[in-house]
BALOBA-1460 file (C-alpha; in Angstrom, 3 decimals):
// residues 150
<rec num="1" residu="x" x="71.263" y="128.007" z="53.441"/>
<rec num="2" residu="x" x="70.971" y="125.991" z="56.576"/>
<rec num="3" residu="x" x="68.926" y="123.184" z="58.291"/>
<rec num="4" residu="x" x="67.770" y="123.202" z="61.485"/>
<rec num="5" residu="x" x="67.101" y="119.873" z="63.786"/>
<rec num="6" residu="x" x="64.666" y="121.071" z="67.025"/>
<rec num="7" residu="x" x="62.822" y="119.776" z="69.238"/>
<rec num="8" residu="x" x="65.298" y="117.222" z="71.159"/>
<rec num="9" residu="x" x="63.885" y="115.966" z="74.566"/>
<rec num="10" residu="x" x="65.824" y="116.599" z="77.469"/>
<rec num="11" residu="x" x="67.918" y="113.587" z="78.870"/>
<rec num="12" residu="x" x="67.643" y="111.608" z="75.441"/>
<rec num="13" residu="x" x="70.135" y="109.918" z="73.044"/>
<rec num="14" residu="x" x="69.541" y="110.303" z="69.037"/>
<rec num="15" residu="x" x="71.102" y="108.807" z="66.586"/>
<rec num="16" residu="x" x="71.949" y="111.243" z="63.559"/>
<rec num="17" residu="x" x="72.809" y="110.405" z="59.787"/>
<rec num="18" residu="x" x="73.165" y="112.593" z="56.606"/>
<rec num="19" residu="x" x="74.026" y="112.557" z="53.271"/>
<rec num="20" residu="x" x="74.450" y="116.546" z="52.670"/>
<rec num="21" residu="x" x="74.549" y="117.753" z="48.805"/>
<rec num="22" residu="x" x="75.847" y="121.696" z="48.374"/>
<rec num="23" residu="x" x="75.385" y="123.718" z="45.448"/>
<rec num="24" residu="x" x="79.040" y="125.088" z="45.753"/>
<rec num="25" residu="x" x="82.094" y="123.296" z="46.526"/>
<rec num="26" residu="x" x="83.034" y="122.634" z="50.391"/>
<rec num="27" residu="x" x="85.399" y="121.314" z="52.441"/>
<rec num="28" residu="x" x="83.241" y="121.601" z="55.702"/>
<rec num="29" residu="x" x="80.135" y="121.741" z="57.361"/>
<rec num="30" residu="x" x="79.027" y="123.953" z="60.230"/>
<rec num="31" residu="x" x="77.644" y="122.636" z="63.141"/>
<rec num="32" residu="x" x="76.096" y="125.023" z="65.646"/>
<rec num="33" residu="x" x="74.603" y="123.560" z="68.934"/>
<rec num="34" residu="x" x="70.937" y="124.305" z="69.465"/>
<rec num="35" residu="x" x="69.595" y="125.500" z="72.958"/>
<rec num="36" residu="x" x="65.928" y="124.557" z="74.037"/>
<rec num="37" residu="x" x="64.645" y="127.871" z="72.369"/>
<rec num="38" residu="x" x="66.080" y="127.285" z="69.393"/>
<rec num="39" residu="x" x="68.610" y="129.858" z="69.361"/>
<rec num="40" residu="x" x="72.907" y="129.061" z="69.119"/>
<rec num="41" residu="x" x="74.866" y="128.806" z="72.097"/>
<rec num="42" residu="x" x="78.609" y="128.712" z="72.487"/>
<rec num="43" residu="x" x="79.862" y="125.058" z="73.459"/>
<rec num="44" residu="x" x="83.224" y="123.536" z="74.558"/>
<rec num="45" residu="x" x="84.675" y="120.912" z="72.358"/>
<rec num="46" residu="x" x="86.998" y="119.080" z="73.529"/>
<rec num="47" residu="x" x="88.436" y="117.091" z="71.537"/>
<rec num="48" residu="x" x="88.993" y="116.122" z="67.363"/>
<rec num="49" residu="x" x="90.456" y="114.017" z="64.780"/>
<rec num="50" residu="x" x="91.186" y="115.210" z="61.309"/>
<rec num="51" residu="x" x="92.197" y="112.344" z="58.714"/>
<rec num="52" residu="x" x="93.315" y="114.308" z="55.952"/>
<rec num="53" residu="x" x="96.570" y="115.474" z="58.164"/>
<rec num="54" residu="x" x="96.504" y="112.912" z="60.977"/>
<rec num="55" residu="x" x="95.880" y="115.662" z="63.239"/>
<rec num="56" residu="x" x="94.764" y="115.925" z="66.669"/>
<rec num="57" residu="x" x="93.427" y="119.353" z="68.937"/>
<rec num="58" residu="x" x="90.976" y="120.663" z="71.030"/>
<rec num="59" residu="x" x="89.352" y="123.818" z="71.630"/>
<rec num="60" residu="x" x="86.799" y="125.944" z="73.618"/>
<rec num="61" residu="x" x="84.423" y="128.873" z="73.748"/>
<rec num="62" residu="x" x="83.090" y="128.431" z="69.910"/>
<rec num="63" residu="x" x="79.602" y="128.786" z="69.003"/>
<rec num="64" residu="x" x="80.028" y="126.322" z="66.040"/>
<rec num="65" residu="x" x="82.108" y="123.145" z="65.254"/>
<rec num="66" residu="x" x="82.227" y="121.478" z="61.867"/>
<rec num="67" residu="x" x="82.770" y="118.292" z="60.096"/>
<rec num="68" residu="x" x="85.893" y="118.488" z="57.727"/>
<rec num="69" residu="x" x="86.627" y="116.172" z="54.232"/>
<rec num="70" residu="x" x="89.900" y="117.687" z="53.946"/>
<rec num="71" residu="x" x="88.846" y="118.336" z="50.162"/>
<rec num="72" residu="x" x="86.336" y="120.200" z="48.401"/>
<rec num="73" residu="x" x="83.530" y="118.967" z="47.371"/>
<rec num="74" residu="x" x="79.596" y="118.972" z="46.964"/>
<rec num="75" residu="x" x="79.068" y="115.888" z="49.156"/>
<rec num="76" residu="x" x="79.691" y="115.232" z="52.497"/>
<rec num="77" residu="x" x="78.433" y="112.406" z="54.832"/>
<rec num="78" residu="x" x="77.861" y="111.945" z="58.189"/>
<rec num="79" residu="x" x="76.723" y="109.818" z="61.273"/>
<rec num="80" residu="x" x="76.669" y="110.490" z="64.986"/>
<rec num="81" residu="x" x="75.421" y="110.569" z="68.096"/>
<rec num="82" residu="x" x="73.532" y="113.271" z="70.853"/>
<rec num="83" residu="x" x="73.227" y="113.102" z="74.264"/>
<rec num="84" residu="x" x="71.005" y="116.153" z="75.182"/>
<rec num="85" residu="x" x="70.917" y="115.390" z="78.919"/>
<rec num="86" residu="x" x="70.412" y="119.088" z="80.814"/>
<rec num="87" residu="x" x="71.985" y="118.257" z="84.114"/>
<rec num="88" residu="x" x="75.319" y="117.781" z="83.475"/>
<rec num="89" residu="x" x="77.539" y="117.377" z="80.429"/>
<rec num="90" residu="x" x="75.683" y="117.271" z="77.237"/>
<rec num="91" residu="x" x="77.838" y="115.428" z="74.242"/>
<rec num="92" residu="x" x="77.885" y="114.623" z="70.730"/>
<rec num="93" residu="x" x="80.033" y="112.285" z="68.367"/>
<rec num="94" residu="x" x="80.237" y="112.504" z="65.006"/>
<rec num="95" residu="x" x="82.246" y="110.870" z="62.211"/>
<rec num="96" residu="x" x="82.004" y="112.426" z="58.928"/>
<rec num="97" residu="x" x="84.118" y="111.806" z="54.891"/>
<rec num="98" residu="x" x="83.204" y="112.482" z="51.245"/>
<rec num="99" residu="x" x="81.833" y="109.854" z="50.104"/>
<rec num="100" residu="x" x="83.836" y="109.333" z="47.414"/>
<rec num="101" residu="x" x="87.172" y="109.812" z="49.553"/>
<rec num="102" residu="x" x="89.335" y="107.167" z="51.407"/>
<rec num="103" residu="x" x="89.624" y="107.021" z="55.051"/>
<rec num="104" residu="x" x="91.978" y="110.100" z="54.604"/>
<rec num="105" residu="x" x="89.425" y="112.242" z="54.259"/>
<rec num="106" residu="x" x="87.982" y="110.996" z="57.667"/>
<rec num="107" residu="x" x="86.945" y="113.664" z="60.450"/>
<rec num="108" residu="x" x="85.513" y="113.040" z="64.108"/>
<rec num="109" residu="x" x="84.399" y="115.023" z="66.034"/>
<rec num="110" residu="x" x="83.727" y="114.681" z="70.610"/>
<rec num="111" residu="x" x="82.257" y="117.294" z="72.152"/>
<rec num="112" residu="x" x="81.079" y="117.753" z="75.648"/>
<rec num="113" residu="x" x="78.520" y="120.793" z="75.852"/>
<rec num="114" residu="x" x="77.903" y="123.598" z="78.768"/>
<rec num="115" residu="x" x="77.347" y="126.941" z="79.020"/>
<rec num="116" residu="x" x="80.645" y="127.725" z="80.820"/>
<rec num="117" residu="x" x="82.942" y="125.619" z="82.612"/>
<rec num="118" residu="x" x="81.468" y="125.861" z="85.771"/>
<rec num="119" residu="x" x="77.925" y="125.416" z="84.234"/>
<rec num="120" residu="x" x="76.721" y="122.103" z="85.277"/>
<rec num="121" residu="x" x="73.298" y="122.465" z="83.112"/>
<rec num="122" residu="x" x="72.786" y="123.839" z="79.547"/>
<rec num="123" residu="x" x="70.754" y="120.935" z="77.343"/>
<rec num="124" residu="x" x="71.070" y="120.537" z="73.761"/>
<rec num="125" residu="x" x="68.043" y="121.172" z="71.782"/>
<rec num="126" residu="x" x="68.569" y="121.304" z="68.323"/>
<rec num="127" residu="x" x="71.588" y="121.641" z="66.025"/>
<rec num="128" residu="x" x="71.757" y="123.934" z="62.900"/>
<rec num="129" residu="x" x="73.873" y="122.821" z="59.851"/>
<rec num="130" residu="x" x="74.968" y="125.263" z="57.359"/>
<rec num="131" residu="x" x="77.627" y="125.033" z="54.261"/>
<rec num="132" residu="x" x="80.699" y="127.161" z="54.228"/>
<rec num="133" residu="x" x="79.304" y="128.549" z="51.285"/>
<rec num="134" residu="x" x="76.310" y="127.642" z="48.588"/>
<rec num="135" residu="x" x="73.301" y="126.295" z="50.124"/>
<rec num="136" residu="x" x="71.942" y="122.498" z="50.369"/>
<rec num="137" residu="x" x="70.541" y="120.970" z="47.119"/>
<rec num="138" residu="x" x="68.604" y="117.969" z="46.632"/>
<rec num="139" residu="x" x="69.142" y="115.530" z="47.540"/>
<rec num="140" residu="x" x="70.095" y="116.421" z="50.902"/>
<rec num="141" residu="x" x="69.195" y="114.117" z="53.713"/>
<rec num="142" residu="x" x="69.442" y="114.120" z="57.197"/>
<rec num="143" residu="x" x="68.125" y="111.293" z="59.252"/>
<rec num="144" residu="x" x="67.048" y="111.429" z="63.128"/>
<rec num="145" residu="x" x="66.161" y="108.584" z="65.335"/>
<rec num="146" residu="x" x="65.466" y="108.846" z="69.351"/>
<rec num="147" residu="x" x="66.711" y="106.046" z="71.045"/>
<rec num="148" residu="x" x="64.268" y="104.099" z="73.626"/>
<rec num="149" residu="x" x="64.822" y="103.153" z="76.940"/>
<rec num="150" residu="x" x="64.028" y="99.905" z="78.597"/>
């Protein structure tokens, strides 16, 4: 019923990929922001694009975000980016369709992370994913790659 990805290091970059399978139809995916203990945290997200209406927002004080196809289905994929820096603004991009949809069905995602406004450090340590409803299925995959420094 949901995945969990721990253990970032502080002031890192990953690169993050998935190709989620549900065993009941979904239009979404959760996204809930990870702290260093491994417990959810509320974020600030700033801003979003949704594809299937051309739409544009923002938003604050959530403990989740999510990806949206715009239609129901049991796939979903999805590729991004985390910086889990602790001093300062954390942030995360993500760009995430069915599959089997056209660009319509596109959905980003930025997000710029604290613990309040006036925080200036809350680090990203994890993020849990969870389906509107069902559970995953194989054969869910979710890749996770640490970029180095030079």
């Amino acid at each position: 019923s949901q995945i969990d990805i721990t253990g970032f290091d502080d002031d890192a970059v990953y690169k993050i990929m998935g190709d989620i399978r549900t065993t009941a139809s979904n239009n979404y995916i959760n996204f809930f922001p990870l702290n260093s203990s491994g417990s959810t945290w509320t974020a600030y997200l700033y801003s979003f694009y949704n594809g299937s209406n051309d739409s544009r927002g923002g938003s604050s004080s959530l403990d989740r975000f999510y990806l949206n196809t715009g239609i129901s289905s049991y796939r979903f994929g999805f590729n991004g980016e985390i910086g889990t820096k602790g001093s300062g603004d954390n942030w995360l991009m993500l760009t995430g369709s069915n599959p089997r949809e056209g660009y319509a069905n596109k959905y980003e995602v930025y997000l710029s992370y604290r613990a309040s406004y006036t925080s200036s450090s809350h680090r990203i340590g994890g993020i849990r994913l969870t389906p509107v409803s069902g559970s995953f299925q194989d054969p869910t995959e979710i890749l996770v790659y640490k970029y180095v420094e030079s």
